[in-house]
C-alpha positions as CSV (number, residue, x, y, z in Angstrom):
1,X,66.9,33.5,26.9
2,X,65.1,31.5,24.0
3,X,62.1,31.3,25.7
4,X,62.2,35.0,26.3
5,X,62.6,35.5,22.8
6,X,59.8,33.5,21.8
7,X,56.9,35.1,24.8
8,X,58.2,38.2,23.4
9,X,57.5,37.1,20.0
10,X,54.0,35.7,20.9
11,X,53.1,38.8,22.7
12,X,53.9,40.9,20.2
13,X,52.0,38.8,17.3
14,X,49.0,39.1,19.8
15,X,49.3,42.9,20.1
16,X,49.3,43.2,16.2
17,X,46.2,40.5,16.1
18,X,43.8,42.5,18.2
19,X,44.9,45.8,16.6
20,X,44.1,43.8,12.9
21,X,40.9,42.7,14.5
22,X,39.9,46.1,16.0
23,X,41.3,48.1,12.7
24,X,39.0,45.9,10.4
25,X,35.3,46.9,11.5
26,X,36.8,50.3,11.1
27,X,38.1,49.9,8.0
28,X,34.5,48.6,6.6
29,X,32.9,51.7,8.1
30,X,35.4,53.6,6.4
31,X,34.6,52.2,3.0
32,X,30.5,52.4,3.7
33,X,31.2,56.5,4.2
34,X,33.1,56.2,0.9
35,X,30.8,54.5,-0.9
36,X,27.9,56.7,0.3
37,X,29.1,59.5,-1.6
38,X,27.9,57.5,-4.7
39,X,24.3,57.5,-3.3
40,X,24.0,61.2,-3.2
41,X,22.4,61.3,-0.3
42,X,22.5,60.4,3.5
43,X,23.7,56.6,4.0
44,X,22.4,54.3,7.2
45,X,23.7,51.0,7.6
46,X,23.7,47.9,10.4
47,X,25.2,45.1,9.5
48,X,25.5,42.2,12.4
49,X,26.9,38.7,11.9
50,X,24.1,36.6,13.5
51,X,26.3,33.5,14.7
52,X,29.4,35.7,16.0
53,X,27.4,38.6,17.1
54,X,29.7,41.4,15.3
55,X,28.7,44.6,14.4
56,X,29.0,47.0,12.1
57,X,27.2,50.9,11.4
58,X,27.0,54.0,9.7
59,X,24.8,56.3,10.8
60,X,23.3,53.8,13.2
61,X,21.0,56.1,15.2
62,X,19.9,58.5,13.0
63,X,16.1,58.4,11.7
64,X,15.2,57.4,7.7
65,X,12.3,57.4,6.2
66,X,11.3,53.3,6.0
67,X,9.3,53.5,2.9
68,X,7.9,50.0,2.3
69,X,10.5,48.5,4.8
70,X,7.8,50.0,7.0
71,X,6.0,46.5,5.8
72,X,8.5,43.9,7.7
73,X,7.3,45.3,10.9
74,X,3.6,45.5,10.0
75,X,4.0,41.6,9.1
76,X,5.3,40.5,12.3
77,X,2.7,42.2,14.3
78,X,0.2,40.9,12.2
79,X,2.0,37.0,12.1
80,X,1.8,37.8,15.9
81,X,-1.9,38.2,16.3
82,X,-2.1,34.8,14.3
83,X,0.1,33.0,17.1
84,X,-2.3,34.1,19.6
85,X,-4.9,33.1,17.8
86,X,-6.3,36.3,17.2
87,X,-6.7,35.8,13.3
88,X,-6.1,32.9,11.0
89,X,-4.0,33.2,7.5
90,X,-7.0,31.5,5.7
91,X,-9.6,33.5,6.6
92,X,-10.5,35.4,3.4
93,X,-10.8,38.9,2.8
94,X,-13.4,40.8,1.0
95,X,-11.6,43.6,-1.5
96,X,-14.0,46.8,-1.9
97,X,-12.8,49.6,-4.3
98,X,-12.2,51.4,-1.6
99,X,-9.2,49.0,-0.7
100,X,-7.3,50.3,-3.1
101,X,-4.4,52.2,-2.1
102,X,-2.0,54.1,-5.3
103,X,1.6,53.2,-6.0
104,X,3.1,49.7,-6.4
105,X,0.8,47.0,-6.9
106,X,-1.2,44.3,-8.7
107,X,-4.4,44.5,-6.6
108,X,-5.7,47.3,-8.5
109,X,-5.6,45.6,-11.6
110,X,-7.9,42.6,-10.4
111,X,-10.7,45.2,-9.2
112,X,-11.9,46.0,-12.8
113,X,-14.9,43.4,-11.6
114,X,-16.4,43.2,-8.8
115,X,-16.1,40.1,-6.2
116,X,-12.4,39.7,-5.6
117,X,-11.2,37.4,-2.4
118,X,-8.2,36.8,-1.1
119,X,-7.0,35.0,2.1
120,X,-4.6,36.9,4.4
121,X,-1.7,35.0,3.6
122,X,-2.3,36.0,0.1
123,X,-2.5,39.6,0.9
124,X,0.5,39.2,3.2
125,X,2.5,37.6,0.5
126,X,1.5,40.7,-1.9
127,X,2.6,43.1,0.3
128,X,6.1,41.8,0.7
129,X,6.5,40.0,-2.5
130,X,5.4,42.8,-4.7
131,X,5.2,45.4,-2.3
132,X,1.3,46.1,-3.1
133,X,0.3,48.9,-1.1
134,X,-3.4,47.8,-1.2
135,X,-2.8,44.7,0.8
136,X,-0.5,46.3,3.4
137,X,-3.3,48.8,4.2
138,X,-5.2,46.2,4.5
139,X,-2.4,44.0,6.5
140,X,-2.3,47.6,8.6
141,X,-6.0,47.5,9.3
142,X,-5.7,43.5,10.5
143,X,-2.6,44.1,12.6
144,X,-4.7,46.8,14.5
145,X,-3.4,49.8,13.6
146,X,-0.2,51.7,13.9
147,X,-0.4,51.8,17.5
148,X,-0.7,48.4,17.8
149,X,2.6,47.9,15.8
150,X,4.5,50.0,17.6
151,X,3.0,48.7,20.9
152,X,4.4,45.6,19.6
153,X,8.1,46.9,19.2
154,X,8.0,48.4,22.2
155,X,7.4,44.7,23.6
156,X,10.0,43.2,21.8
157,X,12.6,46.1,22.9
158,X,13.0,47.2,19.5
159,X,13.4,51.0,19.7
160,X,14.1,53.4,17.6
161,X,11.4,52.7,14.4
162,X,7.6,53.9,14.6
163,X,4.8,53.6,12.5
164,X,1.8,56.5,11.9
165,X,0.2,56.0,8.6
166,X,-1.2,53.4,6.5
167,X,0.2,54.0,2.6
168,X,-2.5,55.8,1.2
169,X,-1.8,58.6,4.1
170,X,1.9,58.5,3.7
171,X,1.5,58.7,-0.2
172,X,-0.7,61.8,0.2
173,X,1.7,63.6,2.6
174,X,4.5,63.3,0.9
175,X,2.7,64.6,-2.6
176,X,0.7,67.6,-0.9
177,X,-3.0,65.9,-0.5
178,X,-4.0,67.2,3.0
179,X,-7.6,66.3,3.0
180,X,-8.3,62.6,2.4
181,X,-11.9,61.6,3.4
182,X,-12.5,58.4,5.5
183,X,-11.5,55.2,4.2
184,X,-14.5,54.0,3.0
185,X,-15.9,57.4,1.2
186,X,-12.1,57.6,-0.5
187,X,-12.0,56.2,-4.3
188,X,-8.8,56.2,-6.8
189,X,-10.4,58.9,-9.2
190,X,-10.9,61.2,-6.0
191,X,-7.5,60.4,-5.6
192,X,-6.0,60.9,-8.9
193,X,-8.3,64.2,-9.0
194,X,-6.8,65.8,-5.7
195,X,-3.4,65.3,-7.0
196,X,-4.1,67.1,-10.7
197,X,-6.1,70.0,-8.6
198,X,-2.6,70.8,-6.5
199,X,0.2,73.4,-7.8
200,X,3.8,72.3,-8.8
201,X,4.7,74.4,-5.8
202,X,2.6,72.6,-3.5
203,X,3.8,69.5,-4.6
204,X,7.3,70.6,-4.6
205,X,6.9,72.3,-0.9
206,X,5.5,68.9,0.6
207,X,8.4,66.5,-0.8
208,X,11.1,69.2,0.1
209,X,9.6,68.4,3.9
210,X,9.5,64.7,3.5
211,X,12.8,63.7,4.3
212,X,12.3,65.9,7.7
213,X,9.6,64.1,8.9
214,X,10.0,61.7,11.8
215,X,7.2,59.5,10.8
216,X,7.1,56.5,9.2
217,X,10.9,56.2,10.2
218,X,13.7,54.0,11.4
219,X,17.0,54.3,12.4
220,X,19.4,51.4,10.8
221,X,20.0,50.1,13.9
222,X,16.4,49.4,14.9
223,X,15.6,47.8,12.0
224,X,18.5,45.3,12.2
225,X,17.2,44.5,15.8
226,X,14.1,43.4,14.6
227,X,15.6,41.5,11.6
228,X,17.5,40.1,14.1
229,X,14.8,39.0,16.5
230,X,12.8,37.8,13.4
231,X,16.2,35.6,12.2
232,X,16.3,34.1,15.5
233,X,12.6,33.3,15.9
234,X,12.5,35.3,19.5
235,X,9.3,37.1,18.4
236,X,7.5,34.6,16.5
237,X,6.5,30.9,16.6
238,X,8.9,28.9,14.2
239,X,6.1,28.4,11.6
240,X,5.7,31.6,11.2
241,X,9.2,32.9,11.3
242,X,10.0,30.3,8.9
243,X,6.8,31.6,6.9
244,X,7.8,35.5,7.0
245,X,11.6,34.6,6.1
246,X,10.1,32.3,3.0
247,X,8.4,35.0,1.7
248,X,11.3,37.5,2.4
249,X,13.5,35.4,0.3
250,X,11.0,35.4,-2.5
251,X,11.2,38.8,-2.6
252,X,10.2,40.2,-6.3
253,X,11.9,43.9,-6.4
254,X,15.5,45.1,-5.7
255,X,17.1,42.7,-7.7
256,X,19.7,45.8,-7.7
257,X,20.1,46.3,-4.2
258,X,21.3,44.3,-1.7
259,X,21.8,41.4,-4.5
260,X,23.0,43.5,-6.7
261,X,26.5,42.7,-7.1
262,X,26.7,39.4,-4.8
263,X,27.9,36.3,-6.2
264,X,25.2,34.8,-8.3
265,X,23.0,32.3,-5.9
266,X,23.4,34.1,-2.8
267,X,20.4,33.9,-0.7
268,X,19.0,37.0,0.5
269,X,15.6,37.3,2.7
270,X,14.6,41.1,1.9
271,X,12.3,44.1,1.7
272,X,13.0,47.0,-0.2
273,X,11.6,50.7,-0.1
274,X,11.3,53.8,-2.3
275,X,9.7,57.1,-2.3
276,X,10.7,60.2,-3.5
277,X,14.8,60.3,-2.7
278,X,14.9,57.1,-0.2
279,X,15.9,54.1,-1.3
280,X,15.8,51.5,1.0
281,X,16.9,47.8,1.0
282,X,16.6,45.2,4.4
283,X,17.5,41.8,5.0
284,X,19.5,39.0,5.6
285,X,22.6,37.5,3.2
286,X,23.3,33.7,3.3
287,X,27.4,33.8,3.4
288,X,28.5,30.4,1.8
289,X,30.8,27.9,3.0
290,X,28.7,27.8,6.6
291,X,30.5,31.3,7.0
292,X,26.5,32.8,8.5
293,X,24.2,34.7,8.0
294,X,24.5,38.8,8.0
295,X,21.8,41.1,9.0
296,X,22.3,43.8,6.5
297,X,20.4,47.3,6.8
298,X,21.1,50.0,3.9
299,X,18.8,53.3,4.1
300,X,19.6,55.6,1.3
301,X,17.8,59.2,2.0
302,X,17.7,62.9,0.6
303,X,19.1,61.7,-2.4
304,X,18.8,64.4,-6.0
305,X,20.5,60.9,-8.1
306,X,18.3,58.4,-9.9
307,X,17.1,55.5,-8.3
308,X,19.4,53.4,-10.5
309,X,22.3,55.0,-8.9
310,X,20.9,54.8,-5.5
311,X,20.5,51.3,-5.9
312,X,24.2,51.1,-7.3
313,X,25.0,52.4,-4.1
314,X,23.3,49.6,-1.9
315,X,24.8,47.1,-4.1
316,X,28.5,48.4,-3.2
317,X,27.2,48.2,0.1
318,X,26.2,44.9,0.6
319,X,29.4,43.7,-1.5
320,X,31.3,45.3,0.9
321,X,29.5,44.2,4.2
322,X,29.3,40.6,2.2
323,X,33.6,40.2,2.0
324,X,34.0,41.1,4.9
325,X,32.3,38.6,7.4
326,X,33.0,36.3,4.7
327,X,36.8,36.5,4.8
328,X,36.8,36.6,8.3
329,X,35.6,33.5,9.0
């Protein structure tokens, strides 16, 4: 009779153990759709446990807008040409003014003179470091193009996230400039005179179409795949996955997103992204106490708020995604 008691005492602790287990990624998606009311906007996030495997999403197939996330997938095409010995990170790199691309940046600042060189790693380490949208065009240009990138994700089986325009296209779309010459016949002043010639409706009519436009985009899910792949050095040589998650973990901007509000110290390998009402931030979070490593996707889109309280959002996020595979260890 006792030992009836006690299997029935074991099965039923069992029966509440996998309802706890299966209740609790539940339970963290509930709180990501709570939390994306503070964004407000349209939340995506992927967040997978890279030693256990779990996984957790909001949103997970629908497209966003990558912004300058766009420039993790860029990188490993371009680390992936080095492999094959198609291109070397110390070959340098004539700048023309030509280069130059608007938004964020430092290039622009060093072209006051003429006879800047830099080696590709430096221009790849400005384009995720900083996000300078000079070197990723030029990053673009070495990789082969956007349809070599997205050749390259198709090869890797990572679907769901497409590239179409270098920065300096994507930049123009979304504030109205339709007619951008050819690369080298394009200068910042034409530029900068295009966008003072167009109409506050005009400008207005093309960011209003922004967030509907599938390119340049990613669904959360696609870009934790590659994160993934990248993590687990499946799509690189070691050196340089070890080299693009060094620089990823030197990441300059964000500090409000995904690290916002974790425990100070917490090593995060990142990229973040922003443009108009997407605010983007992608990476991976060091648990401590050899509890892993978490991929951690957070796409913010469509969003009237400041980017302050965008970025408020991500942080509750990542907090969130961050105490959970933490405390279940």
């Amino acid at each position: 009779m006792f030992w009836l008691v006690e299997l029935l005492i074991l099965g039923s602790a069992g029966v509440l153990l996998a309802q706890q287990t299966a209740e609790a990624p539940s339970k963290l998606a509930a709180e990501i759709a709570r939390l994306e009311q503070l964004s407000g906007g349209v939340i995506g996030v992927a967040a997978v446990h890279l030693e256990s495997g779990e996984r957790v999403y909001h949103n997970r197939d629908m497209k966003f807008p990558m912004a300058s996330t766009y420039k993790v997938p860029i990188a490993v095409q371009l680390l992936h040409r080095v492999d094959h010995g198609e291109l070397a990170l110390d070959s340098m790199i004539v700048l023309e003014p030509h280069d130059l691309s608007p938004g964020s940046g430092t290039i622009s600042r060093l072209l006051d003179d003429p006879g800047v060189v830099l080696s590709v790693r430096n221009l790849l380490e400005l384009m995720l470091l900083i996000s300078d949208n000079s070197a990723t065009d030029l990053m673009l240009e070495l990789a082969g193009g956007p349809a070599e990138v997205n050749k390259r994700m198709a090869a890797i089986n990572v679907e769901g996230l497409h590239i179409d325009r270098s920065t300096l296209k994507l930049i123009a779309d979304y504030i109205g400039i339709r007619d951008l010459p050819a690369r080298e016949d394009y200068s910042q002043d034409m530029f900068r005179e295009k966008y003072k010639a167009l109409s506050e409706a005009e400008r207005e009519q093309a960011e209003a179409g922004f967030d509907n436009d599938s390119r340049d985009t990613s669904t959360p899910k696609a870009m934790a795949n590659l994160l993934e792949k990248i993590w687990q050095k499946q799509i690189l040589t070691e050196e340089s996955s070890e080299l693009l998650m060094d620089i990823m973990r030197r990441c300059e901007t964000g500090e409000h997103r995904l690290k916002g509000i974790l425990p100070p110290g917490t090593v995060v390998a990142h990229k973040t992204g922003t443009i108009g009402g997407t605010a983007n931030d992608v990476g991976v979070i060091e648990l401590p106490d050899d509890a892993g490593h978490v991929v951690t996707v957070v796409f913010v889109k469509e969003s009237s708020l400041p980017v302050a309280d965008r970025e408020r959002a991500i942080a509750h996020v990542a907090r969130a995604v961050y105490d959970y595979f933490l405390f279940r260890k």
